[in-house]
C-alpha positions in Angstrom: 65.7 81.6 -24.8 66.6 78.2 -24.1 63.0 77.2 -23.0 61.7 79.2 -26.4 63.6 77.2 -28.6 62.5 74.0 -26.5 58.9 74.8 -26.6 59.4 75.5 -30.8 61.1 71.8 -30.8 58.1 70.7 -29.3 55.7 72.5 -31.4 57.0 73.1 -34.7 59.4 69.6 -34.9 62.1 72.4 -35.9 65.3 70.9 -34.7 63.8 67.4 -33.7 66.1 64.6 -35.0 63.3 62.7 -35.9 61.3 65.0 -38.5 64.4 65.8 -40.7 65.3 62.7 -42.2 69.2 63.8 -43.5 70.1 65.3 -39.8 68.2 61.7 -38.1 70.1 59.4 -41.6 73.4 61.0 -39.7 73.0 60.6 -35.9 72.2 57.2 -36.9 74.7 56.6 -38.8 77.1 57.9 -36.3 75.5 55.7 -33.6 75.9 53.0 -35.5 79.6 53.8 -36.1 80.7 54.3 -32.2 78.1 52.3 -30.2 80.6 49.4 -29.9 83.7 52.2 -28.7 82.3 53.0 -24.8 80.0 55.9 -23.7 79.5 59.4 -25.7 79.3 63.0 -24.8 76.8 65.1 -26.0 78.2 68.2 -26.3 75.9 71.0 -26.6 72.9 68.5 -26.1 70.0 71.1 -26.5 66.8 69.7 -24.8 66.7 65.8 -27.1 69.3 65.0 -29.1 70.7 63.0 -25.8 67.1 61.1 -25.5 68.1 60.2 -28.9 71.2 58.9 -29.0 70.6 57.3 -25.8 67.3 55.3 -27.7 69.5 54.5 -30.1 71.7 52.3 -27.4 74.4 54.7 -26.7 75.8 55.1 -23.0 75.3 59.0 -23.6 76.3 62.2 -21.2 75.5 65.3 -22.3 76.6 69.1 -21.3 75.3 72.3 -22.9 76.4 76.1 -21.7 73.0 76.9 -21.1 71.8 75.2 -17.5 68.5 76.7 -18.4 68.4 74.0 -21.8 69.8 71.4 -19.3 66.7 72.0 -17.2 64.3 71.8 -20.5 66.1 68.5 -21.2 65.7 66.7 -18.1 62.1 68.0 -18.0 61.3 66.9 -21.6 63.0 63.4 -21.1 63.1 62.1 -17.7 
């Protein structure tokens, strides 16, 4: 499933940050608020929202249950 839902990210823009402007209003706004505090943890990353936090400035880790969207992640943003 987890390289499904990564291939619909890349095709349809459904669950990409930057196509829904409340959900990318609020991970900005969040970046914002802790990039001063020391790194972040992505938990539950999916396959982009760490390549965005981490353009937004963060020092960003990320984990997800799923090695498989790990994989998709790494591949998607190198």
């Amino acid at each position: 499933m987890a390289d499904n839902y990564a291939h619909m990210v890349l095709t349809t823009g459904v669950g990409d940050i930057r196509r829904h402007p409340w959900l990318k209003a609020s991970i900005d706004a969040f970046a914002e608020t802790v990039s001063e505090l020391g790194p972040v943890l992505d938990v539950g990353c999916g396959p982009g929202t760490t390549a965005y936090l981490a353009e937004r400035g963060l020092d960003v880790a990320a984990v997800d249950l799923s090695p498989r969207m790990i994989e998709n992640a790494r591949r998607l943003h190198p």
